[in-house]
DSSP file (Angstrom, degrees, kcal/mol; ACC not computed):
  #  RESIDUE AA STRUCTURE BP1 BP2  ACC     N-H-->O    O-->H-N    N-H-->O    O-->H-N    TCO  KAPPA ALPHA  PHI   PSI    X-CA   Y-CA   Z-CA
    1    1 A X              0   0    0      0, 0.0     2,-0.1     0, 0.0     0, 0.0   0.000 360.0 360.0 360.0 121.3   12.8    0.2   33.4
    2    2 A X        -     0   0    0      1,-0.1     2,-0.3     3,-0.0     0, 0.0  -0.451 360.0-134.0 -73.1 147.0    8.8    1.2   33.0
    3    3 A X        -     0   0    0     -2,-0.1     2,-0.5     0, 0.0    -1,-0.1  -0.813  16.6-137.7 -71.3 111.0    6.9   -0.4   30.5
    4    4 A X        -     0   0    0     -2,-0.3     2,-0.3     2,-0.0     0, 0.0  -0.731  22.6-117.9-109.0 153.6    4.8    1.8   28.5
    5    5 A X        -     0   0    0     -2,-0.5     7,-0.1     1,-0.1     4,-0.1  -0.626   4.0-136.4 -91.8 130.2    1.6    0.8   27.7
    6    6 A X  S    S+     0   0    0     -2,-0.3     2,-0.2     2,-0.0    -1,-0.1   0.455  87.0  65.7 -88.6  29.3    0.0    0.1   24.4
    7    7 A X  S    S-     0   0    0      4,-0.0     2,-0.1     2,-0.0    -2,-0.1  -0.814  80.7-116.9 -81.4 133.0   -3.3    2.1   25.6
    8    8 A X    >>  -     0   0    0     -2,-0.2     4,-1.3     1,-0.2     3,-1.1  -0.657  28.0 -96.9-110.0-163.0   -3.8    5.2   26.3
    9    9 A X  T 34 S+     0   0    0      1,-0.3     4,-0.3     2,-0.2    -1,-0.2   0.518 124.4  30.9 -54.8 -20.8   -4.8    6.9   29.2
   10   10 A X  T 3> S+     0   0    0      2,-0.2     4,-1.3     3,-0.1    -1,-0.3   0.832 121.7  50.1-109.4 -34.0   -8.7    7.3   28.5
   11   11 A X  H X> S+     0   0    0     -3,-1.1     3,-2.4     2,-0.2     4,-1.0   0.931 118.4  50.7 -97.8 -94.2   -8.9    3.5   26.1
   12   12 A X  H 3X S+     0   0    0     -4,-1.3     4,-1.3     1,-0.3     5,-0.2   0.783 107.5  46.8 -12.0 -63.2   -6.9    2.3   29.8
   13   13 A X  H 3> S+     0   0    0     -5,-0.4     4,-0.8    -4,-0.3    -1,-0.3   0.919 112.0  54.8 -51.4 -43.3   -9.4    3.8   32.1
   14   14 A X  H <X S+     0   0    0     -3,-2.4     4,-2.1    -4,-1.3    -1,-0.2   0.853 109.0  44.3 -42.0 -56.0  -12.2    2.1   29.9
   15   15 A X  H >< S+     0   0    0     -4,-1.0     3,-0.5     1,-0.3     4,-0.2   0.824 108.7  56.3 -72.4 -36.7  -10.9   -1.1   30.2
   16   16 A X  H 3< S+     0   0    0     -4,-1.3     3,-0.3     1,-0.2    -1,-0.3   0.620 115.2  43.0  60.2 -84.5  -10.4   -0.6   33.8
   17   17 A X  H 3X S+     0   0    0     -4,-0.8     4,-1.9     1,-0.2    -2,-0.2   0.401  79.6  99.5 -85.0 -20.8  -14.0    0.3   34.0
   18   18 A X  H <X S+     0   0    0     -4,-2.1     4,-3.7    -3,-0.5     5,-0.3   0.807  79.0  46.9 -42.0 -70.5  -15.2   -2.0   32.1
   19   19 A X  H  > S+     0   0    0     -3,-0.3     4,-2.0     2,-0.2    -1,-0.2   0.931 109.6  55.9 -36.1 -54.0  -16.4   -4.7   35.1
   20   20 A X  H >> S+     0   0    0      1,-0.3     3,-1.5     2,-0.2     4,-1.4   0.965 102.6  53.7 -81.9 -42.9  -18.0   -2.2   36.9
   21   21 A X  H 3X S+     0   0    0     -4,-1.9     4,-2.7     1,-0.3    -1,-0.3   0.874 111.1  48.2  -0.2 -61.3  -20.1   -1.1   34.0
   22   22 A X  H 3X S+     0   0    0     -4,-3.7     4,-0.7     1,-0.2    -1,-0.3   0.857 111.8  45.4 -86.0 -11.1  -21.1   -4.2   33.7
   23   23 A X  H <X S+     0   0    0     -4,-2.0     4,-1.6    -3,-1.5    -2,-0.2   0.745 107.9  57.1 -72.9 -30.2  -21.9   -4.7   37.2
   24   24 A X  H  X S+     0   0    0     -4,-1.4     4,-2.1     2,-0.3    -3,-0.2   0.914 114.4  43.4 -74.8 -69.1  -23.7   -1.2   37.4
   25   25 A X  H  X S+     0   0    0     -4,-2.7     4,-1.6     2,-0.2    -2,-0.2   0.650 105.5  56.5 -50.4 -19.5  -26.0   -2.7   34.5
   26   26 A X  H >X S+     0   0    0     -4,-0.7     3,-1.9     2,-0.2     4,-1.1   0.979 113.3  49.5 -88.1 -78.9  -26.4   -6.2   36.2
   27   27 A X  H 3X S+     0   0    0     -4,-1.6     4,-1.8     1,-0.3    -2,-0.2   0.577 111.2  44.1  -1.3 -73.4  -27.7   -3.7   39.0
   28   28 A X  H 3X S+     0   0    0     -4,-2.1     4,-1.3     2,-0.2    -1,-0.3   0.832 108.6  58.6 -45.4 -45.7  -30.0   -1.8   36.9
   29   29 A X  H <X S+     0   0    0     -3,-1.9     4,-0.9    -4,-1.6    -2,-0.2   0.890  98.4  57.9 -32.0 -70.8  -31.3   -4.8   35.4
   30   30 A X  H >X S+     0   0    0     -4,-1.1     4,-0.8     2,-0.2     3,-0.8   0.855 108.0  50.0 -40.1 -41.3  -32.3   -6.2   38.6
   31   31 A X  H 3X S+     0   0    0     -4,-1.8     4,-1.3     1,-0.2    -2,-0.2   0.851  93.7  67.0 -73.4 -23.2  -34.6   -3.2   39.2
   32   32 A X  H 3< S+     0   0    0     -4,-1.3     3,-0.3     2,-0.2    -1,-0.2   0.846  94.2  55.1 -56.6 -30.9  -35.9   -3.4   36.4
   33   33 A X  H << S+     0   0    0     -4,-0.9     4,-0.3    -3,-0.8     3,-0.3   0.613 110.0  64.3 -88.9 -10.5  -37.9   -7.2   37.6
   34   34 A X  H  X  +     0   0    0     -4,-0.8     4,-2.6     1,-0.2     2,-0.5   0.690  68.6  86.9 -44.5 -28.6  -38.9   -4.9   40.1
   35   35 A X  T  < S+     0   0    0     -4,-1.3    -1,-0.2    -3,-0.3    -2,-0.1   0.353  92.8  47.2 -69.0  15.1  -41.0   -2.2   38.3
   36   36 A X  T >> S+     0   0    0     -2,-0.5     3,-2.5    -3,-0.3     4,-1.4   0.686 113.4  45.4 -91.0 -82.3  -44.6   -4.2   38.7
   37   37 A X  H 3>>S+     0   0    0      1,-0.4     4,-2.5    -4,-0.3     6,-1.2   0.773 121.7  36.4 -66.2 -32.0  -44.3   -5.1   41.8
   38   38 A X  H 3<5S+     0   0    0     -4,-2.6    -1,-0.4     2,-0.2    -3,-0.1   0.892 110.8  57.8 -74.4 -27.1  -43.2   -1.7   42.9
   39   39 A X  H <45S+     0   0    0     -3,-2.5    -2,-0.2    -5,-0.5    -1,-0.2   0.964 111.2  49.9 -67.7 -44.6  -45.5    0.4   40.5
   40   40 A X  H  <5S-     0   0    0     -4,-1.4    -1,-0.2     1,-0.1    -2,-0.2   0.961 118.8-114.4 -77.5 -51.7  -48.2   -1.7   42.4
   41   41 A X  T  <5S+     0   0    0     -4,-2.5    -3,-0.1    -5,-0.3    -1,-0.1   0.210  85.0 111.7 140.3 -18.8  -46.8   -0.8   46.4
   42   42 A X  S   <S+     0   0    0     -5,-0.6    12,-3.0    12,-0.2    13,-0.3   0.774  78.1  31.3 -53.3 -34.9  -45.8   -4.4   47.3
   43   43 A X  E    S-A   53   0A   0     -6,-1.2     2,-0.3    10,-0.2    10,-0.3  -0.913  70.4-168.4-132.0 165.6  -42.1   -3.8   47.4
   44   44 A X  E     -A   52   0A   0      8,-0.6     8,-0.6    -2,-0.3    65,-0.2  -0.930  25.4-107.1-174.8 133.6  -40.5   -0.7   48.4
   45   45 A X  E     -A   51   0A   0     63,-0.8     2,-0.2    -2,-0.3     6,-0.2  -0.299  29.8-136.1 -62.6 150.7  -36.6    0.6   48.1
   46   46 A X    >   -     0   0    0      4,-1.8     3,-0.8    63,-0.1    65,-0.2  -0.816  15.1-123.9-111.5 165.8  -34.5    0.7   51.2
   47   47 A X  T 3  S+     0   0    0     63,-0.6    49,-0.3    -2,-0.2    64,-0.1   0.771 114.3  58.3 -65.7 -17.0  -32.1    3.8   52.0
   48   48 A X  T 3  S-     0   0    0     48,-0.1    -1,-0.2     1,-0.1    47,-0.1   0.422 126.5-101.6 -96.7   7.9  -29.0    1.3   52.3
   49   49 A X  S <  S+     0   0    0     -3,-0.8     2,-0.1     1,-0.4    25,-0.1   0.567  86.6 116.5  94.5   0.7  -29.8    0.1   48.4
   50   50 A X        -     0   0    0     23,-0.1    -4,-1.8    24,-0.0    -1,-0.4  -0.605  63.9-123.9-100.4-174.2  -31.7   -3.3   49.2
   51   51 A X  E     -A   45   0A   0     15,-0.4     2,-0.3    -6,-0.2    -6,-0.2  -0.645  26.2-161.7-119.1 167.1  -35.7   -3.9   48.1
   52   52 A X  E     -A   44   0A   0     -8,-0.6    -8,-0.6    -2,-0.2     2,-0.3  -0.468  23.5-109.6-143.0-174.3  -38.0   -4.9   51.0
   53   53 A X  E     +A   43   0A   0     -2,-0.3   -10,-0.2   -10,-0.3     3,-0.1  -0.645  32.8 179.9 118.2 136.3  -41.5   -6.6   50.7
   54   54 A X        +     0   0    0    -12,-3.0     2,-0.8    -2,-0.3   -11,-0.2   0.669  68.4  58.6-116.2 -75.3  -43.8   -4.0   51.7
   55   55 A X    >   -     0   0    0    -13,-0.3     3,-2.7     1,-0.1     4,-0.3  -0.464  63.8-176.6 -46.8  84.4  -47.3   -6.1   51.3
   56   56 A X  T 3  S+     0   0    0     -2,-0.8    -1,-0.1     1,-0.3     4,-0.1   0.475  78.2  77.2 -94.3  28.1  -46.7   -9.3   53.8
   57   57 A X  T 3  S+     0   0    0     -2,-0.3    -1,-0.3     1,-0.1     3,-0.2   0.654 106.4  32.9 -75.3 -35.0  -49.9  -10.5   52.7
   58   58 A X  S X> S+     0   0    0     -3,-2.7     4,-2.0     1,-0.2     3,-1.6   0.591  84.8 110.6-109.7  13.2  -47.8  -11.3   49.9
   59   59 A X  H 3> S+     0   0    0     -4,-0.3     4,-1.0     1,-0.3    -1,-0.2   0.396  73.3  60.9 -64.2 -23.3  -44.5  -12.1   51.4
   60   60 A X  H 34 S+     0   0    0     -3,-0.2     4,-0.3     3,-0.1    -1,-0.3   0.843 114.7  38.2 -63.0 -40.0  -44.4  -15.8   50.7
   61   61 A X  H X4 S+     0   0    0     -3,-1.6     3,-0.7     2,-0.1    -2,-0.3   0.929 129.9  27.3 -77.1 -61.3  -44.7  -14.8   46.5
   62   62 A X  H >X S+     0   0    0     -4,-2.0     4,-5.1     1,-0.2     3,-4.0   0.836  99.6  82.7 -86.9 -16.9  -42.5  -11.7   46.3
   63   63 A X  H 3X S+     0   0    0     -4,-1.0     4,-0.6     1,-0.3     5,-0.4   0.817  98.8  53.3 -71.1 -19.9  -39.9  -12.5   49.5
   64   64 A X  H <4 S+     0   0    0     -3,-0.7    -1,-0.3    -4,-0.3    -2,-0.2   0.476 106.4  41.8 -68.2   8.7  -38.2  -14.7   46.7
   65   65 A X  H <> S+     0   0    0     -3,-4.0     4,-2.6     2,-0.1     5,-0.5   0.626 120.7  47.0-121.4 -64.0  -37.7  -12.5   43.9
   66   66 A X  H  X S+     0   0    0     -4,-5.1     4,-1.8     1,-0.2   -15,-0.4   0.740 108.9  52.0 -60.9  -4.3  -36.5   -9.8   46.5
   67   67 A X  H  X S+     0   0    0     -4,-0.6     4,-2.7    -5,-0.4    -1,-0.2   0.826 114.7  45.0 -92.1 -64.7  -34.3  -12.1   48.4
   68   68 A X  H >> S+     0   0    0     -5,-0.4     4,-3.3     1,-0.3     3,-0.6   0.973 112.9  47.5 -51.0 -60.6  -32.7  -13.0   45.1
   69   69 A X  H 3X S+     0   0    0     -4,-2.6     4,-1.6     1,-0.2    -1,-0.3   0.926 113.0  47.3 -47.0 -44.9  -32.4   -9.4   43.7
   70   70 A X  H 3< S+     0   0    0     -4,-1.8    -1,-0.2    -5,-0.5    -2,-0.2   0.903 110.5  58.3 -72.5 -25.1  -30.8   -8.1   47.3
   71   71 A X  H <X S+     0   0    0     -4,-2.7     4,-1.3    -3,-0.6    -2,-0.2   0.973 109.7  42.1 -60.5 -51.8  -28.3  -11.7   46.8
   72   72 A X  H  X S+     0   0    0     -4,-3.3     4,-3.5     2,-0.2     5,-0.3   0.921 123.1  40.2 -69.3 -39.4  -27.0  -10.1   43.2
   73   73 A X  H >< S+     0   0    0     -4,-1.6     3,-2.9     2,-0.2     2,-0.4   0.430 113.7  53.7 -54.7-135.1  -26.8   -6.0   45.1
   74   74 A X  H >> S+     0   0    0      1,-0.4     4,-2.5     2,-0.2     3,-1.7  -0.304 112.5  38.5  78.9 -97.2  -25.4   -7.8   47.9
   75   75 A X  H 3X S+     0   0    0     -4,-1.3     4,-0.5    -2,-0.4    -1,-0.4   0.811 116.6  53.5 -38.7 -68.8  -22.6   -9.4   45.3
   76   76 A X  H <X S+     0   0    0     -4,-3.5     4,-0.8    -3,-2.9    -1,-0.3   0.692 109.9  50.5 -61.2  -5.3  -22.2   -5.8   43.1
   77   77 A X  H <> S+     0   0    0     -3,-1.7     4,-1.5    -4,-0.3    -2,-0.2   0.734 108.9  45.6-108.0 -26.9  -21.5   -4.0   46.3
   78   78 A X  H  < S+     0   0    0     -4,-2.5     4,-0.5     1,-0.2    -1,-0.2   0.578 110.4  49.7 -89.3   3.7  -19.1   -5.9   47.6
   79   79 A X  H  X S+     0   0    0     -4,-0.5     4,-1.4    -5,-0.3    -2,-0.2   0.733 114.8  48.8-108.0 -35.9  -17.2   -6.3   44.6
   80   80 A X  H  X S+     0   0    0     -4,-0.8     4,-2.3     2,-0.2    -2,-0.2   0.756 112.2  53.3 -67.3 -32.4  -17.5   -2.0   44.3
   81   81 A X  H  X S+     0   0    0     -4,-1.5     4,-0.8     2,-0.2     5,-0.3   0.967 108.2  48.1 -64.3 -60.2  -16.3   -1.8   48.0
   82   82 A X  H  4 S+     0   0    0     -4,-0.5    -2,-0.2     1,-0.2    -1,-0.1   0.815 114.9  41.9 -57.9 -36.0  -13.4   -3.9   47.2
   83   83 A X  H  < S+     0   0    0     -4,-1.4    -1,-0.2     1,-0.2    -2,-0.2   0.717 120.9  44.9 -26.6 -59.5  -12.4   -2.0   44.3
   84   84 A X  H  < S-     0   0    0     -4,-2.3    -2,-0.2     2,-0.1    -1,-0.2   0.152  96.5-136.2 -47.4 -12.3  -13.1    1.2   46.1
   85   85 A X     <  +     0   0    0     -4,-0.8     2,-0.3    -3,-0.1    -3,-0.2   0.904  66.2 126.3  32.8  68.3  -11.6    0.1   49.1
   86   86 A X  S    S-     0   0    0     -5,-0.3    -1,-0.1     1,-0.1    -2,-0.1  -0.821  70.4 -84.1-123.5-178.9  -14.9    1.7   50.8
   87   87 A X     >  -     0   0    0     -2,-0.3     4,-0.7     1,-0.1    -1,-0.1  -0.280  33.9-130.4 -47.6 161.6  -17.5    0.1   53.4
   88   88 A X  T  4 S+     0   0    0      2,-0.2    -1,-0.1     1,-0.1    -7,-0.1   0.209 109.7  63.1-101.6  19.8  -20.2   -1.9   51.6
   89   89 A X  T  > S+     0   0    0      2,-0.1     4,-1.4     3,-0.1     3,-0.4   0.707 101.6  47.5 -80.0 -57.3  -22.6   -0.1   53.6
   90   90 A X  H  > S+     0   0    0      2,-0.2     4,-1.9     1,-0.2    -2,-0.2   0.853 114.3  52.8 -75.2 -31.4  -21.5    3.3   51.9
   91   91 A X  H  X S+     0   0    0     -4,-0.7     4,-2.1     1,-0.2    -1,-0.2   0.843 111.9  40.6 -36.3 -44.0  -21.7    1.5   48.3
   92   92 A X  H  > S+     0   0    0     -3,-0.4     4,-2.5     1,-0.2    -2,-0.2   0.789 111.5  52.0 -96.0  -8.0  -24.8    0.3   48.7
   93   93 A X  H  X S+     0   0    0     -4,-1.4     4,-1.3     2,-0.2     3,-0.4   0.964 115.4  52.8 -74.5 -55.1  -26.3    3.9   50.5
   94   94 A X  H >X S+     0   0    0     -4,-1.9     4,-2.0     1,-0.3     3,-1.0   0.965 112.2  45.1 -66.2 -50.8  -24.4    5.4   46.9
   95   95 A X  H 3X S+     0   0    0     -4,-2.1     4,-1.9     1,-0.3    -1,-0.3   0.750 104.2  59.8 -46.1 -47.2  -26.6    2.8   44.9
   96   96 A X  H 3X S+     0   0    0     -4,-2.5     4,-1.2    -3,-0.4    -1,-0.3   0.696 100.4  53.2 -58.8 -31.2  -29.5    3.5   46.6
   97   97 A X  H <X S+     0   0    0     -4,-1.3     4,-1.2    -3,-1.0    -2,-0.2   0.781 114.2  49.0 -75.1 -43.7  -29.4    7.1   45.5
   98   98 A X  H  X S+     0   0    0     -4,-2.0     4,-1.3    -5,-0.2    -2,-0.2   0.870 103.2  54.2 -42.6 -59.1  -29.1    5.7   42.2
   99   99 A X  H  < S+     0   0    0     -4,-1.9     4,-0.3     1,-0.2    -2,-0.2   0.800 110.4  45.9 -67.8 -31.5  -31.5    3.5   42.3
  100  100 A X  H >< S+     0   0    0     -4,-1.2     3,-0.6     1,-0.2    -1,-0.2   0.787 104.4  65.6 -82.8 -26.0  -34.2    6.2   43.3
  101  101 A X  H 3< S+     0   0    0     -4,-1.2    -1,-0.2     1,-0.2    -2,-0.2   0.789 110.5  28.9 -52.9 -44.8  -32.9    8.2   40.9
  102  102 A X  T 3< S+     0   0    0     -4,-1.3     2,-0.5    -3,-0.1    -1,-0.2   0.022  94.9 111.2-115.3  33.1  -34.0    5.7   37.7
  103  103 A X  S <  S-     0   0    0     -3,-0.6     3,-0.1    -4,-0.3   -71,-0.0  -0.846  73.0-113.5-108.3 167.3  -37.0    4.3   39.4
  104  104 A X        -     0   0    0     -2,-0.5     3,-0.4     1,-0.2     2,-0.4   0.298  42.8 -91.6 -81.2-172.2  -40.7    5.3   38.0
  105  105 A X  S    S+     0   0    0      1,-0.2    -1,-0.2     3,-0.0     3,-0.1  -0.744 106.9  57.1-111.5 150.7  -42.7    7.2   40.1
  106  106 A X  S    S+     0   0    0     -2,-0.4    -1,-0.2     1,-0.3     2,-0.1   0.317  72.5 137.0 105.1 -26.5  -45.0    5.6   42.3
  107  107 A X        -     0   0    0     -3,-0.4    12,-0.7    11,-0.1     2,-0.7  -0.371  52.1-129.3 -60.2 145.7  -42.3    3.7   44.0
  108  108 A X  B     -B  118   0B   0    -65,-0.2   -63,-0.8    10,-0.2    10,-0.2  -0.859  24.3-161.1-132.9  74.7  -42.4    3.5   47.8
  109  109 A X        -     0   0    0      8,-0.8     2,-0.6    -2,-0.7   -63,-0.1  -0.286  12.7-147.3 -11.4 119.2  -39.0    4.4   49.8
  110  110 A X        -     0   0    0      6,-0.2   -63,-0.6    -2,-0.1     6,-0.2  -0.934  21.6-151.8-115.1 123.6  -38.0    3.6   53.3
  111  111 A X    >   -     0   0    0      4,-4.2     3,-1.0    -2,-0.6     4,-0.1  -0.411  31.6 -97.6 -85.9 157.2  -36.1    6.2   54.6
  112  112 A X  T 3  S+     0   0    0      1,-0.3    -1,-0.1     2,-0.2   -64,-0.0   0.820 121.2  58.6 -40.2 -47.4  -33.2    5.8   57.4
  113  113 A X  T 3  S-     0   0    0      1,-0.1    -1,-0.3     2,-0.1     3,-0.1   0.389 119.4-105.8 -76.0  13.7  -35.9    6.9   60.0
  114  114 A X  S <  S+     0   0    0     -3,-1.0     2,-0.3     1,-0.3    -2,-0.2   0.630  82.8 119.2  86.2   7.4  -38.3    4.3   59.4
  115  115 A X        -     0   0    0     -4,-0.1    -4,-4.2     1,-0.0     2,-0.5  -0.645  53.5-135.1-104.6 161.3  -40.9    6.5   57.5
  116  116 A X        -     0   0    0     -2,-0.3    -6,-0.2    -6,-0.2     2,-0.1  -0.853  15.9-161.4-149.8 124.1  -41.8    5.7   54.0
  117  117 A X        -     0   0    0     -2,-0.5    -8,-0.8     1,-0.1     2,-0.2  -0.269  18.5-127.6-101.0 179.5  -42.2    7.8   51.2
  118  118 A X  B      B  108   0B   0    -10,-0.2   -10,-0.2     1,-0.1    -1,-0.1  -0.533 360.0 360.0 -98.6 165.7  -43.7    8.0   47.7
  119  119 A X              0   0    0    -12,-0.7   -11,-0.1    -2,-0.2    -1,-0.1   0.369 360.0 360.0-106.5 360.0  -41.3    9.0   44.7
């Protein structure tokens, strides 16, 4: 005998959704301790959804902040994969799209071929 549930179908879906919402923000968040260093050229977006150190003059100062920030992606994409039952390669490719999407202009891209553009 089914159970009926005391939610309904859209308050269910929510709740549901709820994680990845907050995971999606934890995401955003992270770019956000980007925007100086990127506004400036030092760090740079990847296509696959990580940040990269751009400047290596300064790669001893920033390769900790980006290292940390790609740990937390890293963490949200594998938790979206599993959920998704997709690769966490195609997560973070989806993320990345995202991510170029809410970042400022002036931000520095590295595209799949190895070239890198300016937003």
């Amino acid at each position: 005998m089914s159970r009926t549930s005391r939610f309904s179908e859209p308050t269910r879906r929510l709740i549901l959704a709820l994680p990845l919402l907050v995971m999606a923000g934890a995401a955003l968040a992270q770019a956000r301790t980007l925007d100086a260093p990127r506004a400036n050229g030092s760090i740079g977006e990847r296509y696959d959804g990580y940040a990269v150190v751009r400047d290596t003059a300064q790669t001893a100062t920033l390769k900790p902040l980006v290292d940390g920030v790609n740990t937390e992606r890293r963490q949200v994409y594998t938790q979206r994969a599993t959920t998704e039952k997709a690769p966490v390669d195609q997560i973070g490719r989806i993320y990345a799209a995202e991510i170029f999407k809410s970042a400022p202009a002036g931000t520095w891209f590295l595209q799949e071929s190895g070239q890198w553009v300016k937003k």
